[in-house]
N, C-alpha and C positions, 0 to 999 in steps of 0.2 A: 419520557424524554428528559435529558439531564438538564438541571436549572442554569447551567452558564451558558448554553447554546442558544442564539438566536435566531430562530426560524423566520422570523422573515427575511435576514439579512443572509441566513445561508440559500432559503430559495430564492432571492434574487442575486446569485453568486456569477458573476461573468465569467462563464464556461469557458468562451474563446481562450478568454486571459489564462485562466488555470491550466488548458491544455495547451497553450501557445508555442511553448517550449518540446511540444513532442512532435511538433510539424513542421520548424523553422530548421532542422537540420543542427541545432546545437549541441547536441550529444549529451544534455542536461537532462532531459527527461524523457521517455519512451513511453508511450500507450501501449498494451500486451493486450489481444481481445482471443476469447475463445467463440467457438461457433459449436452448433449442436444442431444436428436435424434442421441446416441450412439454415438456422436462425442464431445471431448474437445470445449467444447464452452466458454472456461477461467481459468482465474486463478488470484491470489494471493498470494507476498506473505509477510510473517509480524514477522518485528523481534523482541522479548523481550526486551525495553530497558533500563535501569538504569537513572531515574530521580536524580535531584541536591536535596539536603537534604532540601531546603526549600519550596519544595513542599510537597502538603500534602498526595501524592501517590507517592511511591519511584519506582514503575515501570508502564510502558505503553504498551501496544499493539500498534508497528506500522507499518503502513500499506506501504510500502515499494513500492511495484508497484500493480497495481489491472489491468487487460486488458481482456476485451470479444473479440474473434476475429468476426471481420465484420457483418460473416454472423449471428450470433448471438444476437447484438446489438439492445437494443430495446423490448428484452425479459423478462429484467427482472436477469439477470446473474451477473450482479455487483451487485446488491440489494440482492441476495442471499448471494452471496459472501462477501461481508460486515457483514450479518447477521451469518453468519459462523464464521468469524472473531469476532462479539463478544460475542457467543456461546463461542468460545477458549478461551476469554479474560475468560467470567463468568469461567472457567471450572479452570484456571491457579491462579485464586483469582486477576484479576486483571483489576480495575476499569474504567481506563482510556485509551482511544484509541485515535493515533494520526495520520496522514499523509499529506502530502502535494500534492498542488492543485497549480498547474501554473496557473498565472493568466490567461495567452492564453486558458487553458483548461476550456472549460465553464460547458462541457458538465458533468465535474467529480465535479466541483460546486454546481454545480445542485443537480446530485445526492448528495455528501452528506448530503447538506441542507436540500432534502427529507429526507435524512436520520434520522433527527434527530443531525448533529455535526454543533459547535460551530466553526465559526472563529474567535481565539483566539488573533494573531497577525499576522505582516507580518513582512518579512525578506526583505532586503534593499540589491539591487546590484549595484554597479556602476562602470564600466568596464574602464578605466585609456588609455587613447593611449600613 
């Protein structure tokens, strides 16, 4: 587990509040779930965002958390799920999709790459004692 995460503070993270905005009708963020053999086999989900004006698409689709649980892995459920996501993207007029991949995370690497996404840059952490 990476040293700048705090686990007790992300497990007591206020769920409601996080997905708030994909219930309320705001068109800010949507939840994407997939089902498999009648059970929640994942989900997604991805929030509207407002780019800097000197890009040349002023909004993104971004992919915020994406997770198959266990038993499902392997299936094929992020790959859909991704494809749903840019189904939404197409449907909102909106061209570019973004999210982040830990580097420790190989395995969401992976998929995107299959996916077809670009990595664009990396973000630089350096933790101070």
């Amino acid at each position: 587990e990476p040293e700048f995460l705090n686990r007790e503070t992300l497990l007591g993270y206020d769920l409601d509040d996080y997905f708030a905005d994909c219930f309320n009708g705001s068109e800010k963020a949507y939840l994407l779930v997939a089902e498999m053999e009648g059970e929640l086999a994942g989900f997604t989900k991805v929030d509207v965002q407002e780019l800097q004006k000197f890009f040349k698409q002023q909004k993104t689709l971004y992919i915020d958390d994406l997770y198959t649980f266990e038993k499902f892995r392997g299936k094929g459920v992020a790959t859909r799920l991704l494809k749903e996501a840019e189904n939404l993207a197409r449907e909102k007029g909106i061209k570019w999709l973004k999210a982040r991949a830990y580097t420790w995370n190989k395995a969401v690497q992976k998929l995107n790459e299959a996916a077809g996404w670009k990595n664009m840059y990396s973000e630089w952490f350096k933790i101070l004692e």
